[in-house]
N, C-alpha and C positions, 0 to 999 in steps of 0.2 A: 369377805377376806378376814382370816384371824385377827385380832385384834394386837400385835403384837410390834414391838415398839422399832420403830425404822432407825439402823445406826445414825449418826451425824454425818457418817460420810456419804452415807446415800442421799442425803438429803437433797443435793441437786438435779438428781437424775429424774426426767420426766416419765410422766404415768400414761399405762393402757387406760384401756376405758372404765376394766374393771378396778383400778386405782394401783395396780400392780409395777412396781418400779423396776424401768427398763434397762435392764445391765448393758454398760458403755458398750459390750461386745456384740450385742444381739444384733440381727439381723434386724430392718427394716423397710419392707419394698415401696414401690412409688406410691402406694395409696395410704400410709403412711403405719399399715400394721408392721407392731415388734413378732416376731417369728423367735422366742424364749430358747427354743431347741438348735435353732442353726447358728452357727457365729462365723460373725459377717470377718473373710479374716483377712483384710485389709485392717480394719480394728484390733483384731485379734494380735499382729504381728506386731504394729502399734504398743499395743500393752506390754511385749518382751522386749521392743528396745529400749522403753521409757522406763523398764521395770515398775509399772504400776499395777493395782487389783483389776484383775479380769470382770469383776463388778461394777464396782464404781469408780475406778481410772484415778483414782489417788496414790501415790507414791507408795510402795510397800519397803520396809525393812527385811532384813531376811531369815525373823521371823514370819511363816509362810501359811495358808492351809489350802488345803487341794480336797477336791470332792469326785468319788467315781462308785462306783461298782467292787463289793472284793475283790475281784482278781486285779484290777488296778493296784490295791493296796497290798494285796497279799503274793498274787503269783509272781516266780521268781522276774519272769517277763513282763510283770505290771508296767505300766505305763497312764499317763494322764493326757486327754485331749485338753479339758478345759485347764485355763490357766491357774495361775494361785492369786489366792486372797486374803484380804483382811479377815481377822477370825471375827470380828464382829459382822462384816460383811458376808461369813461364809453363813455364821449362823443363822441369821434373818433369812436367809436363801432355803436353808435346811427342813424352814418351820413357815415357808410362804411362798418357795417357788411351785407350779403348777406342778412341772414334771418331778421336782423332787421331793414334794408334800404328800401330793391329793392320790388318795390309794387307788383311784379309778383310771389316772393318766397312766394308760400302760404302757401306750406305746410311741414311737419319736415318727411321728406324724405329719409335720409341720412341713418338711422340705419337699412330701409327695402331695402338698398342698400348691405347689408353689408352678407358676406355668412360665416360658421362658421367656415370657416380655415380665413377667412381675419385678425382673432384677436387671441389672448393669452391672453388678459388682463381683466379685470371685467370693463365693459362699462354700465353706466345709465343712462338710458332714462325712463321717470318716466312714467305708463301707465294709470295715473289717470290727467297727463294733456292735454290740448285740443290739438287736430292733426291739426286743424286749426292755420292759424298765426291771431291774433287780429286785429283789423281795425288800433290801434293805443299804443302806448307802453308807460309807468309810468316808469318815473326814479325818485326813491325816496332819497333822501339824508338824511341820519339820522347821530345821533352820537352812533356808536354801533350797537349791534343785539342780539337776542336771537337763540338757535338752540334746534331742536326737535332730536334727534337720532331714528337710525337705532333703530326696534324691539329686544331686546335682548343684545342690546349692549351699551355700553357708552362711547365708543371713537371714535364714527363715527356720521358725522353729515349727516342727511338726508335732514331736510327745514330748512331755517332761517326766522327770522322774525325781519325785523328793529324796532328798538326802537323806540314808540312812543310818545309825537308827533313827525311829520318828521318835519325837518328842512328847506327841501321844496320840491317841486314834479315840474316835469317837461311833459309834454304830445309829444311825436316823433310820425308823421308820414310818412313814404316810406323818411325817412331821414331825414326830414326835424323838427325842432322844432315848434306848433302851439304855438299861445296865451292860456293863463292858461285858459282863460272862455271857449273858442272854446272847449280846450284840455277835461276840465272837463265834459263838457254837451255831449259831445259826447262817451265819457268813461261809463258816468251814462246813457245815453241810449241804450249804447252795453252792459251794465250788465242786464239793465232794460228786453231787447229783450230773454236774454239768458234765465235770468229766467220765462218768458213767456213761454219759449221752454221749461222750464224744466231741463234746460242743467246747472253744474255748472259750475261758474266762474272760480272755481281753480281745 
């Protein structure tokens, strides 16, 4: 694992085996592996009532950061599954999560991993988003959010949507942070491509 410096908020949240610190959302089945890709969302809905970091479950202000894929960030129809963070939470994530670092982790794997005695609990993995991992990832920082609910319901949140304008946007890839020009031109021609294909963004 990089060597790089764990926020103070995460400091309480217990470690895989490989020493990787387990976000308060994640998924955990009875034999007691963290599943990094599925979020367990009992937890998940937890984190929008108590308005706390979808990482490590401390109070957020509404100062906010959210992480996805461009078309999250950018198409007019973006939307976010995962919730919002601390930015120092977000960035520790950006430069050490598996799926959001390691340039080999392509694809969201984890829940056709999973057989249906390994859970008890309501697990969401959303099947309208791409199976693919993106070439390069948007972290948005806004002040606040909007949330769409679950069909039929009103006290469950399903997407969020940070307030616009953002405050600033950031472009990570295989861990690393680009230049904003780099980050963007390369953003707008992986949405540019998708739509070629047909495929949507979000």
């Amino acid at each position: 694992m990089l060597d790089v410096t764990l926020p103070w908020q995460m400091a309480h949240l217990p470690k895989d085996h490989r020493g990787y610190p387990i976000p308060v959302n994640a998924y955990v089945d009875k034999k007691g592996k963290a599943h990094f890709t599925i979020n367990d969302e009992e937890k998940r809905q937890e984190r929008f009532r108590k308005k706390q970091c979808h990482i490590c479950g401390l109070p957020l202000t509404k100062l906010l950061c959210v992480v996805g894929g461009p078309g999250s960030a950018f198409d007019p129809k973006g939307a976010y599954i995962d919730g919002p963070m601390h930015a120092a939470c977000c960035e520790y994530a950006m430069q050490v999560c598996p799926y959001l670092a390691a340039p080999h982790y392509g694809k969201r794997i984890d829940d056709k991993l999973l057989k249906p005695d390994d859970s008890d609990k309501t697990l969401f993995t959303d099947p309208t988003m791409m199976a693919l991992r993106p070439p390069l990832f948007v972290v948005v920082r806004a002040r606040g959010y909007t949330s769409t609910p679950f069909h039929g319901t009103k006290n469950t949140v399903q997407y969020i949507k940070p307030k616009r304008p953002y405050l600033s946007i950031g472009y990570w890839r295989n861990g690393e942070r680009l230049l904003n020009t780099e980050g963007l031109e390369m953003a707008l021609t992986y949405m540019k491509e998708l739509q070629n294909r047909n495929i949507k963004t979000v």
